[in-house]
C-alpha positions, 0 to 999 in steps of 0.5 A: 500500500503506497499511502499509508502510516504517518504522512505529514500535512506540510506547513509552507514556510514563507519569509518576507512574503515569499516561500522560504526554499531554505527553510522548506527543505530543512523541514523536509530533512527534519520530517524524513530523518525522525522517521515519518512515513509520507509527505504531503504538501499542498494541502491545507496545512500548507495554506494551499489556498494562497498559493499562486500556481507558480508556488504550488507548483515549486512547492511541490517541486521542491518537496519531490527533490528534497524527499528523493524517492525516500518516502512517497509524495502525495502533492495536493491537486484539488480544486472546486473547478474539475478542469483545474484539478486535472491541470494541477493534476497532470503538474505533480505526475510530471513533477513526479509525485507519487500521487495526487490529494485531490479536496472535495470541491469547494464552495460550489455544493456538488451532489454526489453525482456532481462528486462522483463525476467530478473525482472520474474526470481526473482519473480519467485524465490523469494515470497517477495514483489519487486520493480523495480528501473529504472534509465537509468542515472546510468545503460544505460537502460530504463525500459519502462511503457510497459514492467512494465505495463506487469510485473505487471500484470503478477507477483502479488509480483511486486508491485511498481517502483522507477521511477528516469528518471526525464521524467514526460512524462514517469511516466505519463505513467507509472501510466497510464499503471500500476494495480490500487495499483501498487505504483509508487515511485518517484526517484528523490526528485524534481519530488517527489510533479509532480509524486503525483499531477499525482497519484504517491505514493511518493518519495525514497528519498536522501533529507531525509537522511538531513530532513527527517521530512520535506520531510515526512511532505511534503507527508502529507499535500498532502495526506490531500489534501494541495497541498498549504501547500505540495508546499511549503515545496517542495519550501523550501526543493528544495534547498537541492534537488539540493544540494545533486548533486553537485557532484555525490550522496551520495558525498554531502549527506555524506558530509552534514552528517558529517557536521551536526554531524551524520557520518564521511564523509568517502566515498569508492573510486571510490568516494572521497572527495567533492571538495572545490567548492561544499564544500563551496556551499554545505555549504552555502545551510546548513546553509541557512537551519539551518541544521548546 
């Protein structure tokens, strides 16, 4: 199974208002050597949505040849527009991804029709490995197990789901429904160790961008069947799981970066600065962790 374990949801380094290459790959060296199981940038930990195309293009560019065949790639490629995504699509198979998280559509409320049309028309455009991301809190839309289950049967290149409803019901389903080797990736940390005790397949992580090593480590004891030893890691680390929103992501997570070191904390409006409040909390649960 290509995706699979503990993947890091990026954060985007920026400095004076331009991506920060230097301290982008620094972070990238960071993740591998700790031990993490995947990368995925472009997504929306790594604030995607301000991007020009020229930067998430480089973005991506740039992880592929930092990661060098060490750990898969899965570069985000969704849009809310379907010839868009096949255009971004198209990009990170040339640039070498080894495959494609493609966001349900935004804003625009597709039936599951509209989904399930929608997710063919890149599969057929494009032969790379892709991945469904269902997070009806950001986009107003539910990928349903149905309609997975359908496009997963029907497309052999739809190999998985970021599944980031936080409805265990749901993803419960969603394994229940899916082909025997669809891997099905939780999308919200707290519900990374319930989706595997399920039979998912692990966790695009934001956690990761602070401890990548222990969310990795995580996966593995369950993987060697401690689900003892996978729980209290999940215990440990949940502090920061709920740290990371605070406010929303990759605010706090950019925040903690900076504060250990690895970036500065520049954010792109319409995101700003975190408040004081989650600040001194933010900092509080840092230190509790001796991350700083």
């Amino acid at each position: 199974m290509l995706f699979s374990g503990a993947m890091t949801a990026l954060v985007t380094p920026f400095k004076n208002n331009a991506l920060d290459e230097e301290a982008y790959r620094n972070f990238i060296e960071f993740q591998i050597t700790e031990g993490i199981h995947g990368l995925v940038p472009c997504g929306t930990t790594g604030e995607s949505a301000t991007l020009s195309h020229e930067e998430h293009e480089r973005v991506i560019e740039i992880c592929i040849d930092q990661a060098k065949g060490r750990v898969p790639v899965l570069a985000g490629a969704g849009s809310n527009n379907t010839i868009e995504a096949i255009r971004l699509t198209r990009f990170a198979k040339k640039a070498g991804a080894d495959g494609a998280l493609l966001i349900t559509p935004y804003y625009n409320k597709p039936t599951q029709e509209g989904l399930f049309q929608h997710y063919k028309a890149i599969a057929e455009a494009v032969d790379l490995p892709l991945v469904p991301y269902n997070v009806p809190g950001r986009t107003g839309c539910n990928l349903l197990p149905e309609t997975l289950a359908r496009l997963a049967k029907a497309f052999p290149n739809i190999v998985g789901v970021k599944e980031a409803t936080g409805d265990m019901a749901q993803g419960s389903k969603t394994l229940s429904s899916c082909p025997q080797g669809f891997s099905v990736l939780s999308g919200d940390d707290f519900t990374a160790l319930p989706l595997m005790a399920l039979g998912g397949h692990g966790v695009i992580s934001v956690t990761s961008n602070l401890v990548p090593g222990r969310m990795a480590a995580m996966v593995n004891a369950f993987r060697k069947g401690d689900g003892a030893g996978a729980a209290r890691i999940h215990h440990e680390v949940f502090p920061l799981h709920e740290a990371m929103f605070f406010e929303s992501n990759p605010i706090p997570a950019k925040t903690a970066l900076h504060l250990m070191g690895k970036m500065e904390a520049e954010l792109r409006l319409p995101l700003c600065s975190i408040g004081a409040a989650a600040k001194e909390k933010l900092t509080a649960v840092l230190r509790q962790m001796k991350l700083i």
